[in-house]
C-alpha positions as a Markdown table, in Angstrom:
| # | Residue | x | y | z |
|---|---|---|---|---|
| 1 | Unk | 122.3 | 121.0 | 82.8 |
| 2 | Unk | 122.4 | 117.9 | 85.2 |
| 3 | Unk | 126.0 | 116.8 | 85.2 |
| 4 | Unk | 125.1 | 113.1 | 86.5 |
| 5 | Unk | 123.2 | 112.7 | 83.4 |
| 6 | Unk | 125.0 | 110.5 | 80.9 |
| 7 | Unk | 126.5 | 112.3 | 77.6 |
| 8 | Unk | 123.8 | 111.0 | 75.6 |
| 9 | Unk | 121.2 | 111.7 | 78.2 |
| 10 | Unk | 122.4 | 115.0 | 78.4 |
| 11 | Unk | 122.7 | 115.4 | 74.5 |
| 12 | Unk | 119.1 | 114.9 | 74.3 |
| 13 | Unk | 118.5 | 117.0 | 76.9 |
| 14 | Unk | 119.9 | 119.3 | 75.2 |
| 15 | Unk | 118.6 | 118.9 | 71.7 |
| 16 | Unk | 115.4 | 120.6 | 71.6 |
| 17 | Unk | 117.1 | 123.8 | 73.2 |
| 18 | Unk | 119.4 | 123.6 | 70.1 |
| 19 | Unk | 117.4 | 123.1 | 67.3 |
| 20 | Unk | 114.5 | 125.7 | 68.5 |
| 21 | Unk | 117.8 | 128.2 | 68.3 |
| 22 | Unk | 118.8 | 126.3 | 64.5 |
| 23 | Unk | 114.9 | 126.9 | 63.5 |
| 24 | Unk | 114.9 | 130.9 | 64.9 |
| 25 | Unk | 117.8 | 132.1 | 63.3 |
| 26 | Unk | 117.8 | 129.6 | 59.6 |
| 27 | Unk | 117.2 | 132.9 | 57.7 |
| 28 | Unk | 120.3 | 134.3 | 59.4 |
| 29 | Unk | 122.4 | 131.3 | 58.5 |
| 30 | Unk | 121.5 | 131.7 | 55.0 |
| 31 | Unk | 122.4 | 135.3 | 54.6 |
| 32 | Unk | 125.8 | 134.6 | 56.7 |
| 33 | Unk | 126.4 | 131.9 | 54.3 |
| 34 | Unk | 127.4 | 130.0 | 57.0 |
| 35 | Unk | 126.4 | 128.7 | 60.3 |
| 36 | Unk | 126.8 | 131.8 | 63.1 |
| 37 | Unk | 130.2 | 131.3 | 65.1 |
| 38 | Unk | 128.0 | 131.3 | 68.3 |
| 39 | Unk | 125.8 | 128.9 | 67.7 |
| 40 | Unk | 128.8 | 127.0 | 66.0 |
| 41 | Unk | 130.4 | 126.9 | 69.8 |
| 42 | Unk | 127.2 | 125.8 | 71.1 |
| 43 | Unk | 127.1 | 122.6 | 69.4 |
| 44 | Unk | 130.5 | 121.7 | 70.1 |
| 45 | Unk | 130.1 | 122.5 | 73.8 |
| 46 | Unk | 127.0 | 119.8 | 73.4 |
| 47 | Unk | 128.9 | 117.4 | 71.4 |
| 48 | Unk | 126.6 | 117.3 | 68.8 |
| 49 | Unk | 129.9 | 117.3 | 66.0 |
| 50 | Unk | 131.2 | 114.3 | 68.0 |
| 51 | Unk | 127.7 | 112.2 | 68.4 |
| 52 | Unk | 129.5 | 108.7 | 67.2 |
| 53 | Unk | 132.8 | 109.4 | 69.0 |
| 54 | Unk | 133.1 | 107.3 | 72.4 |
| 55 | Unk | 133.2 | 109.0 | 75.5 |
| 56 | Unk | 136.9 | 108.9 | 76.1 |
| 57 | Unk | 137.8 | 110.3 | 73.2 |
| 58 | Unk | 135.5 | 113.6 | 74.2 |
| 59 | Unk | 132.6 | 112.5 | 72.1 |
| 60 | Unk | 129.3 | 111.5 | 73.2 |
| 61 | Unk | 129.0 | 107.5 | 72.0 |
| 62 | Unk | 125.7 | 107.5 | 70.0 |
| 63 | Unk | 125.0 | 104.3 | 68.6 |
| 64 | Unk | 123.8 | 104.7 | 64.6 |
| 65 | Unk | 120.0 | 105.1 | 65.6 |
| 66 | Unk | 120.1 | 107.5 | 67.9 |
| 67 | Unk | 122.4 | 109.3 | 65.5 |
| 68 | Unk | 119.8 | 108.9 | 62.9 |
| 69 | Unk | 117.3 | 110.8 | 65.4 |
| 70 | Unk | 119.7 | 113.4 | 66.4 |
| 71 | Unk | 120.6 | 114.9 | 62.6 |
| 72 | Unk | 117.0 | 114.5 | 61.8 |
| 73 | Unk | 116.1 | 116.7 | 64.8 |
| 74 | Unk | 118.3 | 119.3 | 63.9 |
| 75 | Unk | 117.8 | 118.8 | 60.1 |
| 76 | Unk | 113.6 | 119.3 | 60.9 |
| 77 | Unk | 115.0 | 122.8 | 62.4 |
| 78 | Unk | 117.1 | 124.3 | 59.8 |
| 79 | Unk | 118.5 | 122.0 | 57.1 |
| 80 | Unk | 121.9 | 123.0 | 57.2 |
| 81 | Unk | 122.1 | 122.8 | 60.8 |
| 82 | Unk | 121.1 | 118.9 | 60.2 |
| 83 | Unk | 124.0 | 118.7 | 57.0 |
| 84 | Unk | 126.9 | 120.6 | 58.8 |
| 85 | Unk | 126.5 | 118.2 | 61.8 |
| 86 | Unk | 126.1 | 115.6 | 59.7 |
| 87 | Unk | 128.7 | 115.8 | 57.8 |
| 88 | Unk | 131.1 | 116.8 | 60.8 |
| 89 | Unk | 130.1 | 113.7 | 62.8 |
| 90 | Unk | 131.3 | 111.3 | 59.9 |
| 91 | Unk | 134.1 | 113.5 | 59.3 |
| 92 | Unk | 134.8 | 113.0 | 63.2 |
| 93 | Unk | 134.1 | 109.0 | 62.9 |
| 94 | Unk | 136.2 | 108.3 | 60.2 |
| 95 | Unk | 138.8 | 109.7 | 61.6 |
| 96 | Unk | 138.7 | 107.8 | 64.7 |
| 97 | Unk | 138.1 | 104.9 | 63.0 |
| 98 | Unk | 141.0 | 105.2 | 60.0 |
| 99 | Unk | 143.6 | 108.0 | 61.1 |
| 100 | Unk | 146.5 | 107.1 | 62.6 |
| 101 | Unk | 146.8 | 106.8 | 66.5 |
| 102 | Unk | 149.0 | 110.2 | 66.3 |
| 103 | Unk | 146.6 | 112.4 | 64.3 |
| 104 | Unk | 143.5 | 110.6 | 66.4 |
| 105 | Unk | 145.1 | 111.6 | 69.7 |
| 106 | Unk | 146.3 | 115.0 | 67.9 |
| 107 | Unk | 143.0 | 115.7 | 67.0 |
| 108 | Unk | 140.7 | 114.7 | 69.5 |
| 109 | Unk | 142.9 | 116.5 | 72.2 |
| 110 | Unk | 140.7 | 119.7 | 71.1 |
| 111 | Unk | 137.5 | 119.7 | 72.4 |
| 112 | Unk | 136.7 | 122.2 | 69.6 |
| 113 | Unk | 138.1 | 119.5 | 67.1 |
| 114 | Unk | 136.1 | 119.1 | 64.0 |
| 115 | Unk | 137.2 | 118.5 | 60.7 |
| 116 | Unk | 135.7 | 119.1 | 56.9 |
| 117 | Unk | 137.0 | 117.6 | 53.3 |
| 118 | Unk | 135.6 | 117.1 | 50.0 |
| 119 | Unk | 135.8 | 114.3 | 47.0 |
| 120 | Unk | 136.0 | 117.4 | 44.4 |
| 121 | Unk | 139.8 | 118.2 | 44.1 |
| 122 | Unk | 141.1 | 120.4 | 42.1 |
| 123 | Unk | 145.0 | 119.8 | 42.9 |
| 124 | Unk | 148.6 | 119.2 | 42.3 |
| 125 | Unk | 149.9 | 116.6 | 44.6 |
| 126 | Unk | 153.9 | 115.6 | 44.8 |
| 127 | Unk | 154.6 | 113.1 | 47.6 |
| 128 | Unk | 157.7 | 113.4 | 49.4 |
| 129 | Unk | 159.3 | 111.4 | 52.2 |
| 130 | Unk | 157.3 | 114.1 | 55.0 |
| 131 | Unk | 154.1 | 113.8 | 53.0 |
| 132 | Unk | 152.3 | 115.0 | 50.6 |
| 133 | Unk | 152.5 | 119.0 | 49.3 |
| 134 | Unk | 149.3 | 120.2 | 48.2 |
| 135 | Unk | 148.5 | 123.2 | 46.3 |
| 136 | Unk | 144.8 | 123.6 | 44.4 |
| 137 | Unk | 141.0 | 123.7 | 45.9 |
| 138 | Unk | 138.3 | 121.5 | 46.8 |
| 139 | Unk | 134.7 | 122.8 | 46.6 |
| 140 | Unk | 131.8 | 121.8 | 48.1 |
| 141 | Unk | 133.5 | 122.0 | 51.6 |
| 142 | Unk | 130.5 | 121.5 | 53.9 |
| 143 | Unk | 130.7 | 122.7 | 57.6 |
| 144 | Unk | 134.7 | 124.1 | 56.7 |
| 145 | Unk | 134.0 | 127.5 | 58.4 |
| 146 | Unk | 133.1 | 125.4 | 61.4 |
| 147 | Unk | 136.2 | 123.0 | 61.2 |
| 148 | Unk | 139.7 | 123.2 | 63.0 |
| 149 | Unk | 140.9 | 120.4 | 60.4 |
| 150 | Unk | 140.4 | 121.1 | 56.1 |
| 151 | Unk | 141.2 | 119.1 | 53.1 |
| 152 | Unk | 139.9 | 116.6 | 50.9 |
| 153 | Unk | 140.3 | 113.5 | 48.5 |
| 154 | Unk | 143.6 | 113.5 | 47.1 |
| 155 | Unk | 144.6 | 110.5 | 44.2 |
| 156 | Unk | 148.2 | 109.1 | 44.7 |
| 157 | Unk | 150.1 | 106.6 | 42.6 |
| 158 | Unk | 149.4 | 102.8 | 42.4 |
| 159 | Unk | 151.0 | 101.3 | 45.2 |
| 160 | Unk | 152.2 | 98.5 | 42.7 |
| 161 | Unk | 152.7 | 98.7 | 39.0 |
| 162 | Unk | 149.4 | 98.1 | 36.9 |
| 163 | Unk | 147.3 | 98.5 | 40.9 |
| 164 | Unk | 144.7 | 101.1 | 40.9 |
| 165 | Unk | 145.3 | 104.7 | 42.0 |
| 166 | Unk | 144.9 | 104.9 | 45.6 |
| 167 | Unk | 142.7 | 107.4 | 47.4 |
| 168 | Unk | 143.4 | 109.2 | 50.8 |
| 169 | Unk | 141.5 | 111.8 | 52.7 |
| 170 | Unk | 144.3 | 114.5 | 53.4 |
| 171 | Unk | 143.9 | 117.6 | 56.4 |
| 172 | Unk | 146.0 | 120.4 | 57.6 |
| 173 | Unk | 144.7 | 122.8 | 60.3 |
| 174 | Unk | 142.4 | 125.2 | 58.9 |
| 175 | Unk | 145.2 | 127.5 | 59.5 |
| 176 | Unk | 147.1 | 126.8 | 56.4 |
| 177 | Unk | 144.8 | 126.9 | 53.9 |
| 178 | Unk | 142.7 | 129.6 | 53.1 |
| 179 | Unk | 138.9 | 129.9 | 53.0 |
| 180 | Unk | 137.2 | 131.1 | 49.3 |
| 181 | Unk | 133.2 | 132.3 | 50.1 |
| 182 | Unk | 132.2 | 130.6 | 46.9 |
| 183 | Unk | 129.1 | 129.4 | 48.7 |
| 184 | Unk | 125.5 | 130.8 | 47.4 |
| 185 | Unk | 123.1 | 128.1 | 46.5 |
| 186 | Unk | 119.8 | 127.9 | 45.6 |
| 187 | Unk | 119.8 | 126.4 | 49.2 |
| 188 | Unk | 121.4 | 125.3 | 52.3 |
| 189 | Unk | 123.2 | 128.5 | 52.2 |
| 190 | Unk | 124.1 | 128.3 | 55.8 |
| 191 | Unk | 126.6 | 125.1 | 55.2 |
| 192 | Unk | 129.0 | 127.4 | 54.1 |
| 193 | Unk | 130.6 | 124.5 | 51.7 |
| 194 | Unk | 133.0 | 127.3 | 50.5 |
| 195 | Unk | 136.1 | 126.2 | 48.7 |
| 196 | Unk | 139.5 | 125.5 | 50.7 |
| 197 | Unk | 142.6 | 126.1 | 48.9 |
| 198 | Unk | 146.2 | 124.9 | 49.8 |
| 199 | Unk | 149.3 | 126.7 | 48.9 |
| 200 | Unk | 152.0 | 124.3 | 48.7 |
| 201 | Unk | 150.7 | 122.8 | 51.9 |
| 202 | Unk | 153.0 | 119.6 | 53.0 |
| 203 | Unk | 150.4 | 117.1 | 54.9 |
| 204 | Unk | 152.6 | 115.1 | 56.8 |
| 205 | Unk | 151.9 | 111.3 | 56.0 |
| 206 | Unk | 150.2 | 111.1 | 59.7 |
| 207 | Unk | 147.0 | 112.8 | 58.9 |
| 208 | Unk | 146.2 | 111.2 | 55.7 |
| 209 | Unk | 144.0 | 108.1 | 55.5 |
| 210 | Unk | 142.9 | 105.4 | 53.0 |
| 211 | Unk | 139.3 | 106.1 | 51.9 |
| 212 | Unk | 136.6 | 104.8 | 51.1 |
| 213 | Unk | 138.9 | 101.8 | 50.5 |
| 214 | Unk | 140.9 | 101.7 | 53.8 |
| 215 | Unk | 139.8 | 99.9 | 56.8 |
| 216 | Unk | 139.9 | 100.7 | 60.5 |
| 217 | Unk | 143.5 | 101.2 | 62.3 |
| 218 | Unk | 144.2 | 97.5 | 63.2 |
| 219 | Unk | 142.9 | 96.7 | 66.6 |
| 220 | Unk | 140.2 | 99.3 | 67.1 |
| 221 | Unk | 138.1 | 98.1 | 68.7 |
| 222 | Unk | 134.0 | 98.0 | 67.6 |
| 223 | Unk | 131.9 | 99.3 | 67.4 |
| 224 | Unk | 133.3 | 102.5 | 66.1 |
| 225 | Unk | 135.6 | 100.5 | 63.5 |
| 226 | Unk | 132.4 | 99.5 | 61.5 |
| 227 | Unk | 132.2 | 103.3 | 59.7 |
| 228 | Unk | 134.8 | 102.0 | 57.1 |
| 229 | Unk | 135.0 | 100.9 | 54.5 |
| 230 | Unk | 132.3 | 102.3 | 52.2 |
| 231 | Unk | 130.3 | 105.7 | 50.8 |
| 232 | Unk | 127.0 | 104.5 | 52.8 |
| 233 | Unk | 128.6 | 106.3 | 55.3 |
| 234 | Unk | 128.6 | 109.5 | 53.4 |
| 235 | Unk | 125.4 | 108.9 | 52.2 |
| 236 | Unk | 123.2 | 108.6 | 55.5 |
| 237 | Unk | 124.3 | 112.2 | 56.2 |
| 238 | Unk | 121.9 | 113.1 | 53.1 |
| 239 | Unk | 119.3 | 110.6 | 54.2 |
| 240 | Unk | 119.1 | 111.6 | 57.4 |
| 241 | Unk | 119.1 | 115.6 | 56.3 |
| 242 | Unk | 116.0 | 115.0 | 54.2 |
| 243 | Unk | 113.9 | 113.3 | 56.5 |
| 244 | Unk | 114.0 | 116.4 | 58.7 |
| 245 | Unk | 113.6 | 118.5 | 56.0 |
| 246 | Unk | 110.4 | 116.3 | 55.1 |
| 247 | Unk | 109.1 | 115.9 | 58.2 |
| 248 | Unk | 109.1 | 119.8 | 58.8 |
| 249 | Unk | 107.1 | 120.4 | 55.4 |
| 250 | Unk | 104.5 | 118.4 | 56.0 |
| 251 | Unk | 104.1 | 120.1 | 58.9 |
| 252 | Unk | 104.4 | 123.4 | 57.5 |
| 253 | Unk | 102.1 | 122.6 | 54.8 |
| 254 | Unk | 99.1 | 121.5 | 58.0 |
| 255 | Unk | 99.9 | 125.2 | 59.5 |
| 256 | Unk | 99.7 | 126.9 | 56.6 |
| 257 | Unk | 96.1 | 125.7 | 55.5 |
| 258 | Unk | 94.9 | 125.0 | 59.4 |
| 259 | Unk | 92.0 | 127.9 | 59.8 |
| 260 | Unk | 91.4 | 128.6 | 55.8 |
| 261 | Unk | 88.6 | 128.3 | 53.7 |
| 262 | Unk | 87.9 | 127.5 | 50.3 |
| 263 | Unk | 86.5 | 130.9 | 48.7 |
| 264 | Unk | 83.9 | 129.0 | 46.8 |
| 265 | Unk | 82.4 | 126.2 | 49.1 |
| 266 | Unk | 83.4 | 128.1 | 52.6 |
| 267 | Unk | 84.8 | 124.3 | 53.5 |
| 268 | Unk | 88.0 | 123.9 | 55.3 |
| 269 | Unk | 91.2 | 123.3 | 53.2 |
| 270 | Unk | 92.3 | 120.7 | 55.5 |
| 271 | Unk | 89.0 | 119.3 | 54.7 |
| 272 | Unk | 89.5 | 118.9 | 51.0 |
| 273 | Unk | 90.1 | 115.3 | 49.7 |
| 274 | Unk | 92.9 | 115.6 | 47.8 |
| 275 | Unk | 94.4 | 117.8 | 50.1 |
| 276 | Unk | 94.2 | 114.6 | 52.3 |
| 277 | Unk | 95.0 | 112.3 | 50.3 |
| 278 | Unk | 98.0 | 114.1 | 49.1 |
| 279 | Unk | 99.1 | 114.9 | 52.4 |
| 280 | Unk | 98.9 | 111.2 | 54.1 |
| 281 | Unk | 100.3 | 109.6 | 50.8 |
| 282 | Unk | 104.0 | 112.1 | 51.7 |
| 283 | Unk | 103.0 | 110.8 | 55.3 |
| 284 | Unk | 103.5 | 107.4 | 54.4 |
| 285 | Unk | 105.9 | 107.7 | 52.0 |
| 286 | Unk | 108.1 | 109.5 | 55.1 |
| 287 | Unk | 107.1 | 107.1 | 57.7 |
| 288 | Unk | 108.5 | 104.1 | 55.0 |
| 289 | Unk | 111.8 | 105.9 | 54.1 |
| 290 | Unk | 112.5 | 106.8 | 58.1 |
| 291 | Unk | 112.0 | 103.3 | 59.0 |
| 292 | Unk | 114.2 | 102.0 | 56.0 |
| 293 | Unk | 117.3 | 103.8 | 57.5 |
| 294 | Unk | 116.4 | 103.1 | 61.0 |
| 295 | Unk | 116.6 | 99.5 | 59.8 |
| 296 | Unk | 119.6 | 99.4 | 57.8 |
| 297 | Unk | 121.6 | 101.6 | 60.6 |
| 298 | Unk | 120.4 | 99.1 | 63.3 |
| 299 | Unk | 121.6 | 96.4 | 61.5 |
| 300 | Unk | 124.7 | 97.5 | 60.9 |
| 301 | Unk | 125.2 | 98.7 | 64.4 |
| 302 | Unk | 124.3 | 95.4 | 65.9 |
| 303 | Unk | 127.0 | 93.7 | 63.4 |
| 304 | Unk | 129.6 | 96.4 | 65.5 |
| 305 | Unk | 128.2 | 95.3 | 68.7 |
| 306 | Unk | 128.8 | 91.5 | 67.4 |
| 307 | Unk | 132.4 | 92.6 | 66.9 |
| 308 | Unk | 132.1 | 92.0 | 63.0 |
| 309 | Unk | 132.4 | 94.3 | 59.7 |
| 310 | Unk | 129.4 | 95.5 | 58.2 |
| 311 | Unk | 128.6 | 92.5 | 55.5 |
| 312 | Unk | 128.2 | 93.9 | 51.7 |
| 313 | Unk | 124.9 | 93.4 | 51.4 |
| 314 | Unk | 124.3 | 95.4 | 54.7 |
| 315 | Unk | 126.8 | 98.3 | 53.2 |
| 316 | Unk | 124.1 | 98.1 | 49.9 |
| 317 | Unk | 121.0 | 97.9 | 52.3 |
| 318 | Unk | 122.4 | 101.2 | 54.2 |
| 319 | Unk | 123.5 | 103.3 | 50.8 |
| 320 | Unk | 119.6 | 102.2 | 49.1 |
| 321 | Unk | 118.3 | 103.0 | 52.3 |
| 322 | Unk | 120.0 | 106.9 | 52.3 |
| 323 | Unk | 119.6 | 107.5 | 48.4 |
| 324 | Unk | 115.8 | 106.6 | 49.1 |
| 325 | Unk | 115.6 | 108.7 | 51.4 |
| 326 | Unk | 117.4 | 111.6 | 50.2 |
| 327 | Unk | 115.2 | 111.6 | 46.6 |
| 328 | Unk | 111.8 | 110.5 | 48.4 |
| 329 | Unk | 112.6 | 113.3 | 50.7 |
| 330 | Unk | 112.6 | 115.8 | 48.0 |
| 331 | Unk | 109.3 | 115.0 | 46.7 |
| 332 | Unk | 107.5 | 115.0 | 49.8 |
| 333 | Unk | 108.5 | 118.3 | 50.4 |
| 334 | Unk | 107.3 | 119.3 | 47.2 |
| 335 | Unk | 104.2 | 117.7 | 47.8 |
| 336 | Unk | 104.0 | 119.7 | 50.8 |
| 337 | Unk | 104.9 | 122.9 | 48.9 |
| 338 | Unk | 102.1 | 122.3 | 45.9 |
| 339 | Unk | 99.5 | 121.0 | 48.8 |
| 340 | Unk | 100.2 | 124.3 | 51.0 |
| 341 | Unk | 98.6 | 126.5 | 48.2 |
| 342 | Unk | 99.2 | 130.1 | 47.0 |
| 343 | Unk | 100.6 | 131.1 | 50.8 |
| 344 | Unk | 103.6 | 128.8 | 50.1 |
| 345 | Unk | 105.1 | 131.1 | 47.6 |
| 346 | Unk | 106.1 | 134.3 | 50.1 |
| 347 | Unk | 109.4 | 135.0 | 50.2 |
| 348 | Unk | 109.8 | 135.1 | 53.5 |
| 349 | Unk | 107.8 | 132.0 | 54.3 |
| 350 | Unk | 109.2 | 128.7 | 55.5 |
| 351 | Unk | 107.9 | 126.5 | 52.8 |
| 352 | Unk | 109.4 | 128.1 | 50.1 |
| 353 | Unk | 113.4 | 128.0 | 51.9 |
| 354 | Unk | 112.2 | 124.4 | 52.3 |
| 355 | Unk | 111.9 | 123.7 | 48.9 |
| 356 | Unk | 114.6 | 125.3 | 47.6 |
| 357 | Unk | 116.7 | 123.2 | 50.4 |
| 358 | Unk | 116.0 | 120.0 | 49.1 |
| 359 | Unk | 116.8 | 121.0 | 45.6 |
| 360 | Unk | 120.5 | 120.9 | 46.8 |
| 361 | Unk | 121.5 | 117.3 | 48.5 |
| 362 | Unk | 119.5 | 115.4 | 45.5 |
| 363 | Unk | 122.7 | 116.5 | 43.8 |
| 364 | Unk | 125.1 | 115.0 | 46.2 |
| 365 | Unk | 127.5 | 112.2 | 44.5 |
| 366 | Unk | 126.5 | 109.3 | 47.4 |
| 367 | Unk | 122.7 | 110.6 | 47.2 |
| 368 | Unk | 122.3 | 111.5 | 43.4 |
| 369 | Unk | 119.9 | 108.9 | 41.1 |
| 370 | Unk | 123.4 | 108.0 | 39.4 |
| 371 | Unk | 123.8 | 106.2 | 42.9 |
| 372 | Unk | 120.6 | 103.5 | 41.8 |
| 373 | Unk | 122.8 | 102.3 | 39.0 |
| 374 | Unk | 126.1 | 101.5 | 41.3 |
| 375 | Unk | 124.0 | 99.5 | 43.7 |
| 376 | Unk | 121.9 | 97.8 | 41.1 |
| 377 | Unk | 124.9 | 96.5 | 39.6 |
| 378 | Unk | 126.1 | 95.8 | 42.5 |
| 379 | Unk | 123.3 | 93.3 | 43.1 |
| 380 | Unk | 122.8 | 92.0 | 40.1 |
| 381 | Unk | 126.1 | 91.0 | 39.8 |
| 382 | Unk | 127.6 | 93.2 | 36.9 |
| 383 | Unk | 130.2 | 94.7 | 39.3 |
| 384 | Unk | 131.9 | 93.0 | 42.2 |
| 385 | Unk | 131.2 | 94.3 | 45.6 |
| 386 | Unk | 132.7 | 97.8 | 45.4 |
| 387 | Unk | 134.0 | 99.4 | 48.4 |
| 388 | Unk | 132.2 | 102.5 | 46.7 |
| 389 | Unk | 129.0 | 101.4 | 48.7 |
């Protein structure tokens, strides 16, 4: 690789290399239950778990766009190629934007550094003067096999009598916890979102963090410091892992019927119609939701550039943007399934793992429907502007 390239020319230099690799081995990832430690190291040594991270922190300094472009790359590949990095490169942002300076520098010290947590606890938590001690699970921990740092939500005590409970990400080196192969979906097996336990781990106040509620560490600079507050953050990661996955059914579907006939009328399938109109309908449909995020993210990233927080309505605009695009992206793919035919149904075809992958992040608490009622309350004014968006 050209060394006087930039890091993000170089990224994308890299890219195609990396998610021919994610696309050739997908089955493997799903029997592994995880993604392979090899090719784990090979997107580290590209940076592709530190896309959003500046340069001189080790990462590569995407701005939210190109981000956008880079997941759904992967994600078009193999889908939990596209959610692991995801998810790691938010993971990764928000802590550069919220952690303290000593876990920032502590963390970002190792080029392997990536981290993994999870909003579903299921934990005792004691503060003490040190920190907090931990003992219980979190599920759903996406990418954790991957990560150096594990942990997840933990609810503490109003700060103030009759405040609300506070809520802080908390992570210990995957060292002290221990890993529980929980993990087999219907689909996107090769996350490996295992659960992590803790046994009477003591987080050290130092690498916790206030979120979704917190803000950036005061003076961080932008642009990075626009990633908090909020869930559309969260939520992008599931946007941007089903337009890949849509993207790569439609074409599956085109591959699957290019050279057949009907057995009837002789005519080509591709030929048919409804096949047509079927197919360019999801084409549309994709095209509209891709250039919803691409909008929302670009908008957002030109408030960072401006020096200024996201607005609220640019927070909703990103969240309706992701949601849309993580449902929408589901039923293209289905569309692509049901226009493929009979041939879609092997077991070892491509069309079918693609199905049963977009079954999974429709699911996802920042992606589900539920998420249409928070922001249309939101705008309608039934609920104040909630840092949950």
């Amino acid at each position: 690789m050209n060394r006087s390239l930039s890091p993000v020319d170089r990224l994308f230099a890299t890219l195609p290399a990396l998610a021919e690799e994610a696309a050739a081995r997908a089955g493997e990832f799903e029997t592994l239950r995880r993604l392979a430690p090899d090719f784990v190291a090979r997107l580290k040594e590209a940076g592709a778990l530190k896309l959003l991270v500046p340069a001189e922190a080790g990462g590569i300094g995407l701005t939210l766009p190109q981000w956008l472009e880079a997941v759904m790359a992967l994600a078009e590949a193999d889908a939990s190629t596209g959610w692991v990095t995801a998810h790691g490169n938010i993971c990764a942002g928000l802590i550069y934007a919220c952690a303290e300076p000593q876990f920032r520098d502590e963390f970002f010290a190792d080029p392997q550094a990536c981290a993994a947590w999870s909003n579903l606890p299921r934990i005792t938590a004691e503060t003490e003067a040190g920190g907090i001690r931990i003992t219980g699970s979190w599920g759903f921990e996406s990418g954790c096999t991957a990560a150096t740092f594990v942990g997840g939500m933990v609810q503490l005590p109003p700060a103030e009598p009759g405040g609300r409970p506070r809520m802080v990400a908390a992570l210990a080196p995957v060292a002290e916890a221990r890993i529980a192969e929980t993990w087999d979906p219907v689909g996107l097996a090769g996350t490996g979102s295992h659960d992590v336990h803790f046994d009477q781990v003591l987080v050290p106040w130092h690498r916790t963090f206030a979120w979704p509620s917190g803000r950036p560490q005061p003076g961080l600079p932008y642009p990075q410091a626009i990633f908090s507050p909020g869930t559309w953050f969260i939520s992008i990661g599931a946007g941007a892992t089903h337009l890949g996955l849509a993207r790569r059914a439609l074409d599956e579907a085109r591959r699957e019927l290019a050279g057949k006939k009907d057995r009837y009328t002789q005519q080509p399938l591709l030929e048919n119609p409804a096949t047509q109109r079927s197919l360019e309908a999801a084409e549309g449909l994709w095209f509209a939701c891709r250039a919803g995020l691409r909008e929302a993210l670009a908008e957002i990233w030109d408030s960072a550039l401006r020096g200024v927080p996201a607005t609220a309505e640019q927070r909703l605009a990103a969240r309706l943007a992701a949601v849309t695009a993580t449902q929408q992206g589901a039923a293209i793919v289905r569309t692509a399934y049901d226009a493929a035919g009979a041939g879609a149904i092997r077991r070892g075809g491509v069309l079918q793992r693609l199905l049963r992958e977009a079954a999974c992040l429709t699911h996802h608490v920042t992606a589900s429907p539920a998420s249409y009622e928070l922001t249309g309350r939101v705008r309608c004014g039934i609920d104040p502007i909630s840092f949950r968006i």
